[in-house]
C-alpha positions as CSV (number, residue, x, y, z in Angstrom):
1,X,-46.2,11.5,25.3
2,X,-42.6,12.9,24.5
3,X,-40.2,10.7,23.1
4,X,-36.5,10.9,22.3
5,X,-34.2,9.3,19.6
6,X,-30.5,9.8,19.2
7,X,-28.9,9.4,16.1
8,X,-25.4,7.8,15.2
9,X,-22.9,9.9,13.1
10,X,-24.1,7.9,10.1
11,X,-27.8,8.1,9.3
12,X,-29.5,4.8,8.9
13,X,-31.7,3.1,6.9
14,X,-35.4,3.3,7.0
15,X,-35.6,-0.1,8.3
16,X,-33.2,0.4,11.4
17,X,-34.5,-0.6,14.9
18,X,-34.0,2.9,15.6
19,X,-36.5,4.0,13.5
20,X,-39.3,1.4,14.6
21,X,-39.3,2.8,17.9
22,X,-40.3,6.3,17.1
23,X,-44.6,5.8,18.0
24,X,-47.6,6.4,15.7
25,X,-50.2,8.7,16.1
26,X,-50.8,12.1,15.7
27,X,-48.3,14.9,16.6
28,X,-45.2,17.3,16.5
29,X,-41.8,16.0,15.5
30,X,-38.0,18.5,15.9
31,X,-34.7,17.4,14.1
32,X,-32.1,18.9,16.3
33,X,-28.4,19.3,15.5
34,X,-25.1,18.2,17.5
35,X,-25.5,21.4,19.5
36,X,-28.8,21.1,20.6
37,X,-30.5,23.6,18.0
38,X,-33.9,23.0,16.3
39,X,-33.2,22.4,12.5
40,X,-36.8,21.8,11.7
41,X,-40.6,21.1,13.0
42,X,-43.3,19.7,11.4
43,X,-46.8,17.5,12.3
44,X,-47.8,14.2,11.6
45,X,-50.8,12.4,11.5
46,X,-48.9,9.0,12.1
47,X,-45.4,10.2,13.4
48,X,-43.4,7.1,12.4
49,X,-44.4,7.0,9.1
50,X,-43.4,10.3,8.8
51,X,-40.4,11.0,10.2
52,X,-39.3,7.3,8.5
53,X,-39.5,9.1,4.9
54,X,-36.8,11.5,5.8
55,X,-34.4,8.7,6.1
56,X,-35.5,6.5,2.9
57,X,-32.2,6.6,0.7
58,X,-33.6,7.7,-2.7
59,X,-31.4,10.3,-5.2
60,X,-35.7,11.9,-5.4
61,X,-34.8,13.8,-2.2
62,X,-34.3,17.3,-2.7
63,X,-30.7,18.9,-2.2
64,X,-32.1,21.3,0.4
65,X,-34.0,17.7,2.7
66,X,-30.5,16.1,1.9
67,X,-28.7,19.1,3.9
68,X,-31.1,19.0,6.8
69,X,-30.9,15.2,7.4
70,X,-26.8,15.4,6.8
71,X,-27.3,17.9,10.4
72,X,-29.7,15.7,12.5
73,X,-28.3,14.1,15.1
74,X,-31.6,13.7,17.1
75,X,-35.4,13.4,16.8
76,X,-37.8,14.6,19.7
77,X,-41.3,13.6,19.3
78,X,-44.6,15.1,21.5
79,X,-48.2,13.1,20.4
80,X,-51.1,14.6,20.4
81,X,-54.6,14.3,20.2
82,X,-55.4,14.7,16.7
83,X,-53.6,16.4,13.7
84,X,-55.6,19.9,14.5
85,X,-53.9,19.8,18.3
86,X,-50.6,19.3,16.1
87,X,-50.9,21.7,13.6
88,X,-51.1,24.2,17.0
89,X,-48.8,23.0,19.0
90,X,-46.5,22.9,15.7
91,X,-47.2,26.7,14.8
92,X,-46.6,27.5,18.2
93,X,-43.2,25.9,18.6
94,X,-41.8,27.7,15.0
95,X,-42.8,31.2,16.4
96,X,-40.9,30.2,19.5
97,X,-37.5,28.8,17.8
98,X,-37.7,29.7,14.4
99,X,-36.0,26.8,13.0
100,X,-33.6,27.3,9.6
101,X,-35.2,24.9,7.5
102,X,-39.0,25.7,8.2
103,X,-38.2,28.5,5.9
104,X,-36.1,26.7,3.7
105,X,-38.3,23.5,3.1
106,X,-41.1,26.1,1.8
107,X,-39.0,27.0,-1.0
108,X,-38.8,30.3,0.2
109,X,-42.6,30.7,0.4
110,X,-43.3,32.5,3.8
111,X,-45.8,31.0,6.3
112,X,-49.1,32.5,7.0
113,X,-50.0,34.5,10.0
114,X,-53.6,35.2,11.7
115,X,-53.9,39.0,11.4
116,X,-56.3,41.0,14.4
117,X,-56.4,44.6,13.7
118,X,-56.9,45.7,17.3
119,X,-55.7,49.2,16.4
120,X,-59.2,49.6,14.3
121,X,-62.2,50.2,16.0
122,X,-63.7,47.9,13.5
123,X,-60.8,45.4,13.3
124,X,-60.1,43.1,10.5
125,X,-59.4,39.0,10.8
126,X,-56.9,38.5,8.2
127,X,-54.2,36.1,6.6
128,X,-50.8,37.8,6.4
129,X,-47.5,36.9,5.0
130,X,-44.4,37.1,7.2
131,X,-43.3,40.1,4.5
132,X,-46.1,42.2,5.5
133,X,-45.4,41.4,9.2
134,X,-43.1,44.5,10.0
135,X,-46.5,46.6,8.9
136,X,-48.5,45.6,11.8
137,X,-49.2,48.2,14.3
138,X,-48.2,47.8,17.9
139,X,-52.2,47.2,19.2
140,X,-52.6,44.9,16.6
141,X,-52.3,40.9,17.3
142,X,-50.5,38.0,15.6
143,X,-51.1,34.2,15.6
144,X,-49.1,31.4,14.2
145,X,-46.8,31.0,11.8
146,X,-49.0,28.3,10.3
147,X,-46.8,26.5,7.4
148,X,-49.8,26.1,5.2
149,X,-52.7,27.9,4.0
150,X,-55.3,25.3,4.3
151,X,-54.6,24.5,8.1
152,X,-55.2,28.6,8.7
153,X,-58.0,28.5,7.0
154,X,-59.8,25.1,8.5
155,X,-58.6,27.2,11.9
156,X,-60.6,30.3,11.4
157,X,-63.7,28.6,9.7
158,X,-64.2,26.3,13.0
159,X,-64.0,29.7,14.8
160,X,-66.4,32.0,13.0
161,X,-69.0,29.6,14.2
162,X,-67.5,30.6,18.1
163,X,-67.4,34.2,17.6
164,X,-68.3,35.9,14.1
165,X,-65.8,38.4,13.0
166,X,-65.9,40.3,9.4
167,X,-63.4,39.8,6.6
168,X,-64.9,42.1,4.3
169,X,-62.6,44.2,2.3
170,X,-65.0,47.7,1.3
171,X,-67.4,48.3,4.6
172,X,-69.9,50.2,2.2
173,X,-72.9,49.7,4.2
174,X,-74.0,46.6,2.5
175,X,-73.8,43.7,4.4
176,X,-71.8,40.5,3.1
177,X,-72.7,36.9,2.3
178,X,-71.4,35.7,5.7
179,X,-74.0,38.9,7.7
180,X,-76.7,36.3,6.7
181,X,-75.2,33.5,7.8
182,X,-74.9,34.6,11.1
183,X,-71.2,34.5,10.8
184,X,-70.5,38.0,11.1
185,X,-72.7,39.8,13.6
186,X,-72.7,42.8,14.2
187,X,-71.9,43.7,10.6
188,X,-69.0,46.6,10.7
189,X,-70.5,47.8,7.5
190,X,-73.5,48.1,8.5
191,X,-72.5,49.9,11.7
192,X,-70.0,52.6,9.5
193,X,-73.4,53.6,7.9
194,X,-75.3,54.5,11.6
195,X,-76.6,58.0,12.0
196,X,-78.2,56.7,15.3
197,X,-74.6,57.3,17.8
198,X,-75.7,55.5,20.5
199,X,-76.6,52.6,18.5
200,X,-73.5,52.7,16.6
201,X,-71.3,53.2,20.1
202,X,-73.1,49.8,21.0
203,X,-72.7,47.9,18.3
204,X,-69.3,48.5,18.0
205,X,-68.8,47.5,21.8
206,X,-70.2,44.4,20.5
207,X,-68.3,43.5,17.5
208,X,-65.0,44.4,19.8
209,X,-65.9,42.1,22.2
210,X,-66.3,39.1,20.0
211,X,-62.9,40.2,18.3
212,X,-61.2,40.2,21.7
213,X,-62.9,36.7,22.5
214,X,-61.1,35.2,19.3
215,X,-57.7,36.8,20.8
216,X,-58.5,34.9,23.6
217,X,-59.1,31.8,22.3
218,X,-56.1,31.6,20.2
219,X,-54.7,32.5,22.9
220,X,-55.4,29.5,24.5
221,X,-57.7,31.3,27.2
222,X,-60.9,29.1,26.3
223,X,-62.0,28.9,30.0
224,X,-62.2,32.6,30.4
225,X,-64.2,33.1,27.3
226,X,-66.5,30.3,28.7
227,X,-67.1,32.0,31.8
228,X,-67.6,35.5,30.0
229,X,-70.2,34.1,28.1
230,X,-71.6,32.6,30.5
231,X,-71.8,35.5,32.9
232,X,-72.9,37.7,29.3
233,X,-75.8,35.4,28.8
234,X,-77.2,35.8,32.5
235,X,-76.8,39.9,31.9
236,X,-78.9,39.9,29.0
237,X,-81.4,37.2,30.5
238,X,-82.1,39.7,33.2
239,X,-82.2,42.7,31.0
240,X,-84.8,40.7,28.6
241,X,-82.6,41.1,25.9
242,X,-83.2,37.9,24.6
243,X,-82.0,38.0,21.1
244,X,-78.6,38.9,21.8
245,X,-78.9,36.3,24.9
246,X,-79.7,33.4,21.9
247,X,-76.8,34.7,20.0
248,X,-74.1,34.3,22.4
249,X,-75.5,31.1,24.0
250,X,-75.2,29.1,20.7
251,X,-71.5,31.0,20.4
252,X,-71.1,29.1,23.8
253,X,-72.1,25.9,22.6
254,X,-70.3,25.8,19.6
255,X,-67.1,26.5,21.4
256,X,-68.0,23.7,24.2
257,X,-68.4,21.6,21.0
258,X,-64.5,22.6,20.2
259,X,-63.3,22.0,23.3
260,X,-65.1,18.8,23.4
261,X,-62.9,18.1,20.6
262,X,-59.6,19.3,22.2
263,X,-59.1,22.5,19.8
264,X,-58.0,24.5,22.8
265,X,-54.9,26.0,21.8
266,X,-53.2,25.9,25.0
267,X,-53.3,22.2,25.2
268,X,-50.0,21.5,24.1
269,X,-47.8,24.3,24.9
270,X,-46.7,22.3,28.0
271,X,-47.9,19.1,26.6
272,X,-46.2,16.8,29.5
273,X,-47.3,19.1,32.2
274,X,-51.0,19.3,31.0
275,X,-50.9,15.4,30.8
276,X,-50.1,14.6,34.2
277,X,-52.8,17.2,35.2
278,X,-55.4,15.3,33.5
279,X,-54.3,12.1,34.8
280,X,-54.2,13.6,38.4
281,X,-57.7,15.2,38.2
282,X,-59.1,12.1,37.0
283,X,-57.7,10.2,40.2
284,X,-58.8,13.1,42.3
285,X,-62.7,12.7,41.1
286,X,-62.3,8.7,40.9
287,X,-61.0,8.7,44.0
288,X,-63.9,9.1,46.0
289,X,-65.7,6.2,44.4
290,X,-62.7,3.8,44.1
291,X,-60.1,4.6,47.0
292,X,-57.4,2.1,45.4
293,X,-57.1,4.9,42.4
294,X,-54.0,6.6,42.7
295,X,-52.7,7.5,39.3
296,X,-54.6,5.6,36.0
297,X,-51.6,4.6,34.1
298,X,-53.0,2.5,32.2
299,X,-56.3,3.0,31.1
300,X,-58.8,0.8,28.3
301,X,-62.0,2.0,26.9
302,X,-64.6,-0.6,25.2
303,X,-66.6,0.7,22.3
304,X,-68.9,-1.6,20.2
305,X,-69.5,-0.5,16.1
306,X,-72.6,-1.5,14.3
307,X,-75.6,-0.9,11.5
308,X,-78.2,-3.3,11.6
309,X,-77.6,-6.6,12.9
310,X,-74.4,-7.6,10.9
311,X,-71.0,-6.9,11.0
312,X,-70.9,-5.5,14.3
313,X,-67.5,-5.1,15.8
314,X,-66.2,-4.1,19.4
315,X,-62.5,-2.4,20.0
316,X,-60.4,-2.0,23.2
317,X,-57.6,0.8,23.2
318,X,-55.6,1.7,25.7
319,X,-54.3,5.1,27.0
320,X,-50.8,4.6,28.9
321,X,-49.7,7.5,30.6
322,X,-52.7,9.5,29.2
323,X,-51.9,9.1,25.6
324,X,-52.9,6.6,23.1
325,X,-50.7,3.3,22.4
326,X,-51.6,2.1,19.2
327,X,-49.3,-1.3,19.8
328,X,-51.9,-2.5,22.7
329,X,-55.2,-1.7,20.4
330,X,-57.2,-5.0,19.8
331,X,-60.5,-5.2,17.4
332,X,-63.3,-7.8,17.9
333,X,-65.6,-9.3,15.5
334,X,-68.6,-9.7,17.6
335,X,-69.6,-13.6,17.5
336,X,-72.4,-14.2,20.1
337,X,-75.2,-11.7,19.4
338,X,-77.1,-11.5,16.4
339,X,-78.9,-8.3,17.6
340,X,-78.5,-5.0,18.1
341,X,-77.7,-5.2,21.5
342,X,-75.0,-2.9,22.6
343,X,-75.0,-4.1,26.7
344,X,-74.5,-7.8,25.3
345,X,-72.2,-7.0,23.0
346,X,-69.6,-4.9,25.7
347,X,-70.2,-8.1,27.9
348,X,-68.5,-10.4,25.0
349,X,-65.7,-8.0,24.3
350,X,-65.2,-7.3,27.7
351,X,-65.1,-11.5,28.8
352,X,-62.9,-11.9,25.7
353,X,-60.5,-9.4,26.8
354,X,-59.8,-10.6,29.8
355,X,-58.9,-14.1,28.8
356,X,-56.0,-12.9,27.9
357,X,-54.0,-13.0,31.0
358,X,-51.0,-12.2,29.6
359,X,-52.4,-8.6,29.3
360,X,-51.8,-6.5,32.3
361,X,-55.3,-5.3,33.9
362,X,-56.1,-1.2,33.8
363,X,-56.0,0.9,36.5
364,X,-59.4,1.9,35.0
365,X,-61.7,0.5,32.3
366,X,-64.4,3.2,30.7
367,X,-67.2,1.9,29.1
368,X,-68.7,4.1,26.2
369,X,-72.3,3.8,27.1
370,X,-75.3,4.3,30.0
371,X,-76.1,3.0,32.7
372,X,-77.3,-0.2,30.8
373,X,-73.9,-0.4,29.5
374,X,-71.9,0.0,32.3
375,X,-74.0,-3.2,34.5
376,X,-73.4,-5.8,31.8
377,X,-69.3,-4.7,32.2
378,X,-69.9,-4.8,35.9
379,X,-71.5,-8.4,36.0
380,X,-68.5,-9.5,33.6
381,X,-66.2,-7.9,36.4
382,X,-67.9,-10.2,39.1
383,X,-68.5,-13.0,37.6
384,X,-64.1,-13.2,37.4
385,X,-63.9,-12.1,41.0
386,X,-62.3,-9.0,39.4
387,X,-61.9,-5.6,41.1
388,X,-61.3,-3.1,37.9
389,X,-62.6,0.3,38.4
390,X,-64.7,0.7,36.1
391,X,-66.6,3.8,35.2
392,X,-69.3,4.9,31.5
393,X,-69.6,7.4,29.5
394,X,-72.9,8.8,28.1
395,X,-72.4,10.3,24.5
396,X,-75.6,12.5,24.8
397,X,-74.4,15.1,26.9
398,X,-71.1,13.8,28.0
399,X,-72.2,12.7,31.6
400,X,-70.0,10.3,33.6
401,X,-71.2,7.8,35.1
402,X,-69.9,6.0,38.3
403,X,-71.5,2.7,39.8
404,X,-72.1,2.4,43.9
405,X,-73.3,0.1,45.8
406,X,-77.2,0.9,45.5
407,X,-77.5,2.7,41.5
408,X,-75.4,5.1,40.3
409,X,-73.7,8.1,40.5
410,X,-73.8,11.3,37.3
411,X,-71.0,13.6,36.6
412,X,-71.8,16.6,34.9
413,X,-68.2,17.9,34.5
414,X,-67.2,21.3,32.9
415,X,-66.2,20.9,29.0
416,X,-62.8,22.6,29.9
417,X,-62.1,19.8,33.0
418,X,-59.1,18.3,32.0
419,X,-60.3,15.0,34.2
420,X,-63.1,15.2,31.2
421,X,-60.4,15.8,28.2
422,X,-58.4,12.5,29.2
423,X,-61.7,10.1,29.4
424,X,-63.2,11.8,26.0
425,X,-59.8,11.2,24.5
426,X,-60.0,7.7,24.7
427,X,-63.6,6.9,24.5
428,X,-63.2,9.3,20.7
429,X,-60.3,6.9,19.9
430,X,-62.3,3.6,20.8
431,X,-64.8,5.1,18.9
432,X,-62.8,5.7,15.9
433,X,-61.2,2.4,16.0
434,X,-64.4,0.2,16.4
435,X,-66.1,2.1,13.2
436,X,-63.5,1.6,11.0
437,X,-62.9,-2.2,11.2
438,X,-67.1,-2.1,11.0
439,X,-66.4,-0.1,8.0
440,X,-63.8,-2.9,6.9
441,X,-66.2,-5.8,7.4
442,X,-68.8,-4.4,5.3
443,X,-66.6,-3.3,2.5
444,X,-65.0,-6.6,2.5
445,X,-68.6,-8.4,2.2
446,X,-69.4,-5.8,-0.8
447,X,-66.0,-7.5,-2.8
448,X,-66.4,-10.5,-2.0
């Protein structure tokens, strides 16, 4: 979602109306100047508590965040998924424009780069300063700037598990810490020692190719890496080599585990574009099954919370335009099962939710759960004389599944389908916002 606020001359108060309208949630904020230029970008894991601080009038303010706000005239906003998809889409956007006071608000501290030594036969996966930039050699590749070490690092530790990669400064021969871990395999030390050429010319092959996978994924070219390993795994399977065929089928899970969890790099970089994709891929594959789909604008998800048989709670949260709108979220204290009994407990929610008239129906309503799930939300449905779409999602394997007539029909959809992305988004978010008032209502009970 990508929202716009203009500024008057003067800059207001924290409390203006102005202010209130900019949304929560996750994502990527720019201050831009009376002539259009980026002053600054930064991330947020709740956008208008963030970008509300910069207007607060308090003499704490540094002089340099005083000469920054003094040039704002306006404030675009992009959410996102979560504050990892941010912290991409916001390292992407300073390499792009550069922005005077990205530099400035570090205190002169330069941002971190991901270094890939392509121009080694062996290459290296290093954090760089932007001093040491001007150093790199022309085959070698650069990622980010990210504005803070941590956020580099959290990057390339959910990585190593994809594709292992060495970080080792002295390649004497001995393997590292990581080599055991199955973190860095092949081990370039280990391969500098080999007398045996052919076995060294292969190795290397293989440590390359996992280098040029991370390219790709930072590059935001998940899919292609997918199908590589894919097609890699089906090689070796044939050839017998069934070691190597383990290795790089759990390097394919653990990146359909990322993806699962939007890390794809590539997500944002045309975040309104890639929106509207999702939502239109989802009609397409809906559209077989309920005709009156055209575009899910508005879309809820039901997700029930519980541990034992108290305290369990059911949320409904609601995706408008394919991203999250924290104003239309509701929470439900469960009242009429005493049980764990998940089906029951969507049917309440579900019957409670659409009491309220004054609500405008979905174009769609997901259910996170089975089939079991999904035919106590369909009675509710026909019990009102209601004609909701209304689809499940199995957390197991991630299977969608759509009611007919006679039983039911399973989706197996590809972890990079963006019709998958949008439906996980908001069955993650229901998820989210069900376990925390659970986690409320049982820390409240431990006070009291």
């Amino acid at each position: 979602m990508f929202f716009v606020l203009c500024l008057p001359e003067k800059i207001m108060h924290k409390s203006s109306e102005l202010l209130t309208r900019v949304p929560h949630g996750p994502g990527i904020y720019k201050f831009i100047n009376r002539s259009g230029v980026i002053l600054y970008v930064g991330k947020a894991v709740d956008l208008a508590k963030r970008v509300r601080q910069y207007f607060v009038t308090d003499d704490a303010i540094s002089p340099k965040i005083k000469a920054l706000i003094s040039q704002i005239r306006s404030v675009e906003t992009t959410q996102t998924v979560s504050e990892f998809d941010a912290l991409l889409l916001e390292a992407k956007l300073i390499h792009d424009y550069a922005p005077k006071y990205n530099s400035i608000a570090k205190d002169d501290k330069s941002s971190l780069y991901i270094l890939l030594t392509l121009s080694e036969s062996l290459p290296h996966v290093r954090l760089v300063r932007k001093h040491s930039v001007s150093a790199v050699g022309s085959k070698d590749v650069l990622f980010g700037p990210f504005q803070s070490g941590r956020v580099a690092r959290t990057l390339l530790k959910s990585l190593r598990r994809v594709v292992s990669y060495c970080t080792q400064k002295e390649r004497n021969g001995i393997p590292c810490f990581h080599f055991h871990l199955g973190l860095c395999t092949p081990c370039p030390s280990v391969i500098n020692k080999m007398t045996d050429e052919n076995e060294k010319l292969s190795k290397t092959r293989m440590y390359r190719r996992n280098i040029f996978r991370l390219r790709d994924i930072l590059s935001g070219k998940s899919s292609s890496v997918l199908h590589a390993m894919s097609k890699r795994m089906d090689q070796l399977a044939g050839k017998e080599e069934f070691e190597e065929a383990i290795t790089v089928r759990n390097q394919y899970s653990a990146l359909t585990n990322l993806l699962k969890r939007h890390y794809d790099p590539s997500l944002y970089f045309s975040y309104a574009e890639s929106t509207q994709q999702e939502l239109m891929r989802l009609a397409t594959m809906l559209s077989v099954y309920y005709p009156s789909i055209k575009k899910p604008v508005r879309i809820e998800c039901i997700d029930i919370s519980n541990i034992g048989d108290q305290y369990a709670t059911g949320s409904l949260v609601v995706l408008a335009d394919g991203m999250p709108d924290t104003s239309l979220y509701r929470r439900f204290k469960i009242r009429t099962v005493t049980r764990q009994n998940d089906p029951a407990m969507i049917a309440e929610v579900l019957k409670r939710r659409l009491r309220h008239t004054e609500w405008p129906y979905p174009d769609l309503m997901i259910v996170d759960g089975g089939k079991t799930q999904l035919k106590k939300a369909r009675q509710v449905l026909a019990e009102l004389r209601l004609m909701i779409p209304v689809i499940g999602l199995a957390k197991r394997q991630e299977v969608v599944i759509i009611p007919l007539d006679t039983g039911y029909r399973t989706l197996h959809l590809s972890y990079t389908n963006p019709a998958l992305h949008v439906i996980q988004r908001i069955r993650d978010e229901a998820h989210r916002f069900a376990l925390s008032y659970h986690r409320k209502l049982r820390s409240d009970a431990l006070v009291a």
